[in-house]
C-alpha positions, 0 to 999 in steps of 0.5 A: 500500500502507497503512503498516500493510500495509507493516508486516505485510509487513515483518514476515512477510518478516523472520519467513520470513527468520528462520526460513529462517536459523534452519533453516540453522543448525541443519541445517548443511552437507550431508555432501558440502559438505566437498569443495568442487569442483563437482557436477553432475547424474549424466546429464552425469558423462562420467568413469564410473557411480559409482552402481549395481552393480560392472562384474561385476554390470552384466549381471546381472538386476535382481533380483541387482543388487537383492541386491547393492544391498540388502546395501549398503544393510545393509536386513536387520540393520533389517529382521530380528528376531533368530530371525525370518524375513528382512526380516519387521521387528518389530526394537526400537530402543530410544529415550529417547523410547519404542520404535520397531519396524522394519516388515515388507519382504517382498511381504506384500499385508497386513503387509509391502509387496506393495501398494507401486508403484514410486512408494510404494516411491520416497516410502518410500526417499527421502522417508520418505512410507508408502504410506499418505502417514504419514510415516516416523521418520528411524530409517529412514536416508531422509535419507541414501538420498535420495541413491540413484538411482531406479535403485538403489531400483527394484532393490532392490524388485524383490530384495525382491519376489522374496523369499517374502512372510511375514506379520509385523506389527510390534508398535506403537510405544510412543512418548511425547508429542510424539514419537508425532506422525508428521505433526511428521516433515513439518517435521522432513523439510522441514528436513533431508531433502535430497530430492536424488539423488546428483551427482558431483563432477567434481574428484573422481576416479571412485574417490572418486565411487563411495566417496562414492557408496556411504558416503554413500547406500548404507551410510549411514555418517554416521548412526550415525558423525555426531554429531546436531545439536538436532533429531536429525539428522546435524551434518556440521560434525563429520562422522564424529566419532563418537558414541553410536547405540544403546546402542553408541559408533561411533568417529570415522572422520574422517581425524584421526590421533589419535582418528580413521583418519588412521594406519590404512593403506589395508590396515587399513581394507580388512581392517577394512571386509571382515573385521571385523578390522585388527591394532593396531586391534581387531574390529568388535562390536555394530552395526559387527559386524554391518554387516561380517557383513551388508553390507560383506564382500559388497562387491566389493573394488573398492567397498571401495577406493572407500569407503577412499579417500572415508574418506580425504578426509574433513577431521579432527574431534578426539574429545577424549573418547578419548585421543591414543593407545592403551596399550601392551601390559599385563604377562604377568603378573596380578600386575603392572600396574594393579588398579584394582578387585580384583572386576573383576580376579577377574570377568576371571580367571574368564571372559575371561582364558583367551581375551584374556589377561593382556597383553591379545594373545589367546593363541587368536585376533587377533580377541580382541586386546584391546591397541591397541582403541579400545573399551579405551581409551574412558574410558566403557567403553560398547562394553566393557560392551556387549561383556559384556553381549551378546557378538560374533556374527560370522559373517565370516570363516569360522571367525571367534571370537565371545564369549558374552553375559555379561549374563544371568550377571552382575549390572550390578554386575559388568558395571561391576566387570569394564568398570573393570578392563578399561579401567584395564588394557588402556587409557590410563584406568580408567572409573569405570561404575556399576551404574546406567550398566550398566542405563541401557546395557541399555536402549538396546540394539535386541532 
């Protein structure tokens, strides 16, 4: 070999090398790489099934495991626009880059995906590869269903297909430069979609297995909960540390006891998972809100234990935006106690007092508690704006209080006005939103 032959191949040797440490770097863990111990591939896991469906489903038709499976996956609230027929797609997701639509999943041959084999609907899932070998943007979670078995994939297309195909094209995605080059998602999943099945941990008991089973792949927890790294994708060096997904803050749900789950007992987190409601700890809203509604309070019981108890090991991430604890309860009174913006509070008289109360505990539901929320106590203020802005629609459990939207009723001026005062009152520090903060939130949230 030449010396200038042993240069060059010097060169791309250390360039390769460069590039495969820079791409570690950015990646990052994996989100099971906390746990340490040792996998193993899921035909040689001797301890039980941590993927597919509970013991009382495992009879059952491939169809009603595929229900079971796609609930899990939470694949309608994506897949559905509100108004329109189930799975039919063209649900926006607002970004700062453009807007994406959600696509049409019914058996549909010409707008949905009726013409999809099983292999297509495989790429699709766990690869994020269309039918037509275009490539998916990762706002269909495939870096975290890649972890689903065939198994699982394979049932819930066959639930999808059993569903009345309906014919919906989604509108077109209104991307700007570079974002609205598909084939740069080849590098982008190169990089950071694992492309690998689930493998249990065998220092890890069954239970945890199955929660991190279903955390992990079918609930997806991670991506809207996990802070994004510079390419977009999840940064598991502060896994579950929260963040900000759609116009809307998921809080931390690491195991830290002050901003995170650390001292949430095993009861609240199963109440809260289950019913969208814990005591102490507030109701679920926005996207959280509807993940309970549509997805995990049709868990079996012994899969929410599973997912408390995975929660439960995940290592301690600080959010030092939010305070080490929440505020107290407010005085009974409106005259005393803080004031921060005498417009809030008239804003507050006339249309929450009479459901949240002066003290901030609800004298007509729990679920309207606003005392001990993370969301009051969030010095942005993000959900408590978004709260007035669309509302809560719930639908679990029976009976369950929701809050008509304001947005349409007030200008951003006094969305901010009210968000202010909510905060400085019921929280541990007033936030200090704008009209401009208010209308840039507006823009972010999915339609």
């Amino acid at each position: 070999m030449s010396g200038k032959m042993r240069i060059l191949t010097s060169v791309v040797v250390i360039g390769v090398v460069a590039a495969g440490l820079g791409a570690w770097i950015i990646r990052g863990p994996g989100p099971l790489d906390f746990a340490g111990g040792t996998k193993v591939a899921l035909a040689d896991y001797r301890a039980g099934k941590p993927t597919g469906v509970p013991a009382k489903l495992e009879k059952a038709s491939l169809v009603e495991r595929g229900e079971y499976l796609a609930k899990a996956a939470d694949c309608m609230v994506c897949h559905t626009k509100p108004g329109e027929k189930d799975y039919s797609g063209g649900l926006a997701f607002k970004l700062p880059f453009g807007t994406l639509y959600s696509t049409n999943i019914t058996p549909d041959k010409d707008t949905g995906i009726g013409n999809y084999s099983d292999q297509d609907f495989l790429n699709a899932v766990q690869h994020g590869k269309r039918r037509d070998g275009a490539r998916l943007y990762p706002a269909m979670p495939y870096t975290s269903y890649t972890f689903m078995t065939d198994e699982d994939v394979l049932a819930v297309k066959a639930y999808l297909f059993s569903l009345p195909p309906v014919r919906a094209k989604a509108p077109d995605n209104t991307l700007s430069f570079p974002f609205n080059q598909r084939w740069a998602m080849i590098v982008w999943s190169a990089v950071f979609n694992p492309d690998t099945r689930f493998a249990p941990d065998t220092s890890k008991s069954p239970e945890w297995n199955r929660g991190a089973y279903l955390a992990e792949a079918l609930a997806h927890c991670g991506e809207c909960h996990t802070p994004r790294n510079l390419g977009f994708a999840l940064d598991n060096r502060r896994k579950f540390a929260g963040a900000i997904t759609a116009g809307w803050r998921a809080f931390n749900i690491s195991s830290d006891k002050a901003t995170g789950l650390g001292n949430w007992s095993d009861q609240d987190l199963i109440s809260y998972l289950s019913l969208g409601h814990a005591p102490g700890h507030g109701s679920a809203s926005g996207p959280m809100g509807e993940a309970v509604d549509r997805s995990f309070s049709q868990f079996a019981p012994k899969d929410i234990r599973a997912i408390v108890a995975y929660l439960r090991s995940v290592p301690p991430q600080p959010s030092p935006e939010l305070p080490a604890t929440t505020a107290p309860v407010a005085p009974a009174s409106h005259k005393e106690g803080i004031t921060a913006d005498a417009r809030g509070k008239m804003l507050f008289a006339g249309a929450c007092a009479s459901c949240h109360g002066w003290s901030g505990e609800s004298p007509v539901s729990p679920m309207a508690t606003l005392t001990g929320t993370w969301a009051v106590n969030d010095p942005a203020a993000t959900n408590v704006a978004q709260i007035v802005i669309s509302g809560t629609k719930r639908h679990t459990p029976d009976g369950a209080l929701s809050m008509p939207a304001f947005g349409n009723a007030y200008t951003d001026d006094e969305i901010a006005a009210v968000a202010n005062y909510v905060t400085a009152r019921f929280g541990t520090k007033g936030s200090k939103l704008t009209a401009k903060d208010v209308a840039g939130l507006r823009q972010q949230t999915a339609e």
